[in-house]
C-alpha positions as CSV (number, residue, x, y, z in Angstrom):
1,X,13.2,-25.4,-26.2
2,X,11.6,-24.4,-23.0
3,X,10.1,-21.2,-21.3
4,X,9.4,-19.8,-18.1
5,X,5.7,-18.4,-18.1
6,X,4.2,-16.2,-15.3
7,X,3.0,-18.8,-13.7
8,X,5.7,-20.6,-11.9
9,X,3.9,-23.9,-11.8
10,X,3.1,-23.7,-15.8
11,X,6.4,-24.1,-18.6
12,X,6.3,-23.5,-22.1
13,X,7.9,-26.2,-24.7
14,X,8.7,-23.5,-27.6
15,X,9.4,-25.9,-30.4
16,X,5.2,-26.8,-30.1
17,X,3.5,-24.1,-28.3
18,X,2.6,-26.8,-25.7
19,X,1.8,-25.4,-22.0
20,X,3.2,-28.2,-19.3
21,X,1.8,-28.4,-15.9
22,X,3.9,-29.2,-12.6
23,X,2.7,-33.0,-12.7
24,X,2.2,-33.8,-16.2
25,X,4.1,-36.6,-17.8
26,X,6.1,-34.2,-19.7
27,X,7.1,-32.1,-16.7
28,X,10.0,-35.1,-16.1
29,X,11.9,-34.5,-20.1
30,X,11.4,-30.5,-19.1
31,X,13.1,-31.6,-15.8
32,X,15.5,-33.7,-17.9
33,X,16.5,-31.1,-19.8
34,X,17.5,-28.4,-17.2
35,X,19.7,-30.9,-15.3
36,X,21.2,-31.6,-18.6
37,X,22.7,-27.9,-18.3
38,X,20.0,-26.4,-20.9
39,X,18.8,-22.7,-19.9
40,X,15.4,-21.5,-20.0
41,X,13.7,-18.6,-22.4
42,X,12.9,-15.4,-19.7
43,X,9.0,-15.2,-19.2
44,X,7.8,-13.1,-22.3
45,X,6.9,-9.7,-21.7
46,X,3.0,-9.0,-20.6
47,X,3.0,-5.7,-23.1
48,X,5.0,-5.6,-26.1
49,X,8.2,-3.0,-24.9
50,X,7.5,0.2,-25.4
51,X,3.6,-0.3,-25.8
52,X,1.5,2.0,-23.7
53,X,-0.1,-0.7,-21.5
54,X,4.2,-1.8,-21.0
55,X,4.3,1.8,-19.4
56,X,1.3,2.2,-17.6
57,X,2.2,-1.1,-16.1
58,X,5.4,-0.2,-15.1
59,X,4.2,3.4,-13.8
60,X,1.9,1.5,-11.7
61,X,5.0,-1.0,-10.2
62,X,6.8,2.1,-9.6
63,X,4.2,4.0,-7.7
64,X,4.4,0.8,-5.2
65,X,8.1,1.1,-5.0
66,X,7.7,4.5,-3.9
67,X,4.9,4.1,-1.6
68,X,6.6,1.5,0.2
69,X,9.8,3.3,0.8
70,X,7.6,6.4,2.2
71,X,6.0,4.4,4.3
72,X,9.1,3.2,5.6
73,X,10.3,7.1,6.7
74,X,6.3,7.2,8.3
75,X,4.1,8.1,5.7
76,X,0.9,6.7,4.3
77,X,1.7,7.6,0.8
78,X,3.3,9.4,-1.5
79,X,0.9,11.9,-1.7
80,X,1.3,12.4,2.1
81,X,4.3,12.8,2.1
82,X,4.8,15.1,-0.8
83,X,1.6,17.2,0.6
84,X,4.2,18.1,3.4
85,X,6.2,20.1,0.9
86,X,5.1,23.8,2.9
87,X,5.7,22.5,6.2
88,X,7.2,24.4,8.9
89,X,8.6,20.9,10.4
90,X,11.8,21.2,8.7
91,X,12.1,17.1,8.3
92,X,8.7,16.7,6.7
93,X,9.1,19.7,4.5
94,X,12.9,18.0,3.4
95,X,11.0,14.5,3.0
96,X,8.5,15.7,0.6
97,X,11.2,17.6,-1.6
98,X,13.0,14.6,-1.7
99,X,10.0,12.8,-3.0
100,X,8.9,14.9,-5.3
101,X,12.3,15.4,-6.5
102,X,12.5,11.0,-6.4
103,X,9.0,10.8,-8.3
104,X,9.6,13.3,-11.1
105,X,13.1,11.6,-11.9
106,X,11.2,8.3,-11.8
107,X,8.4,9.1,-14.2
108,X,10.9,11.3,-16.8
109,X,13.1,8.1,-16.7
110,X,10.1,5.7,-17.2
111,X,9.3,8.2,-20.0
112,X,12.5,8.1,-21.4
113,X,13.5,4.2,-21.3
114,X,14.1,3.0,-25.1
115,X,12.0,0.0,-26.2
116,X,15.8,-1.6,-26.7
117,X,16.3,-1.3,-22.5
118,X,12.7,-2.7,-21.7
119,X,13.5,-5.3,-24.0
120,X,16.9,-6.2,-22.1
121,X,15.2,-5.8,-18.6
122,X,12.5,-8.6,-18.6
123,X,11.7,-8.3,-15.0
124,X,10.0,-5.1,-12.7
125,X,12.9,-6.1,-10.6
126,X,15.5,-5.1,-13.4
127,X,14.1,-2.2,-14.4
128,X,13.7,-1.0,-11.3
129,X,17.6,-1.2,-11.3
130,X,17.7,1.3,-14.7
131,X,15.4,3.7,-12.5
132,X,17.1,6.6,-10.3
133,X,17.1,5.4,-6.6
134,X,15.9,6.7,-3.8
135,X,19.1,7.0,-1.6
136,X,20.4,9.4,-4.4
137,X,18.1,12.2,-3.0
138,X,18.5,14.2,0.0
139,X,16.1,12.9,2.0
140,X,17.5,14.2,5.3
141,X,18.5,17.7,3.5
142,X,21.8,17.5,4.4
143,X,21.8,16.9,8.4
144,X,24.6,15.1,9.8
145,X,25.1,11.2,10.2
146,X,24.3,11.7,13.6
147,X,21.0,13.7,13.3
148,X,19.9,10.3,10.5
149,X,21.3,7.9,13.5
150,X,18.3,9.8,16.0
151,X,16.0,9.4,14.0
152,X,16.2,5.9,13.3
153,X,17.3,3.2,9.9
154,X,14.1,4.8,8.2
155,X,14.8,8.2,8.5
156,X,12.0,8.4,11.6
């Protein structure tokens, strides 16, 4: 009867099409109802699954993902870091295989997700789950525990 929208102050009553403010008189039977042990319709998807705009959407939430972990190990980006694939510093050089190795998994599994998983992953955060992860790669091209202890949590 009710749906989450993507705004967490706003709820959807499905049976009229009705959008329900935090505050408004009906917010308390939408309140009502959840205590009465009802569950909530997931927030609809921005992009119809599958669509182009779905992808280019979830490309973009990747290439966050990505940056943010590289910037964890020291980089700026991802393109800094892979641009360090010719280095003669043995732990950059390893780094940027490991991320171009990361990003061209990502993108040919983002290419390859059926509409029928993007339907049954409503969330960036669950279908970031479907996607390969980074701690699969070799990031520290096979160096001991100890040599990844020196350098720090974030491979630095």
């Amino acid at each position: 009867m009710y749906q989450l929208t993507h705004e967490p102050d706003i709820i959807k009553r499905t049976d009229t099409g009705a959008f329900i403010p935090r505050g408004h008189w009906m917010w308390r039977d939408y309140e009502k109802w959840i205590l009465a042990g009802n569950a909530l319709s997931p927030v609809p998807l921005l992009y119809p699954a599958g669509s182009r705009e779905q992808l280019h959407l979830l490309r973009r939430q990747a290439e966050e993902w990505m940056c943010e972990y590289v910037q964890k190990l020291g980089h700026t980006s991802v393109e800094s870091c892979c641009s360090y694939t010719s280095s003669v510093v043995p732990e950059l050089s390893c780094e940027a295989r490991a991320m171009v190795a990361w990003r061209d998994a990502v993108n040919l599994a983002l290419r390859n997700l059926t509409t029928a998983s993007l339907e049954d992953a409503q969330t960036w955060e669950q279908i970031r789950q479907l996607l390969p992860q980074p701690e699969t790669f070799d990031w520290m091209c096979g160096t001991s525990d100890t040599d990844a202890r020196e350098r720090g949590p974030a491979g630095i």
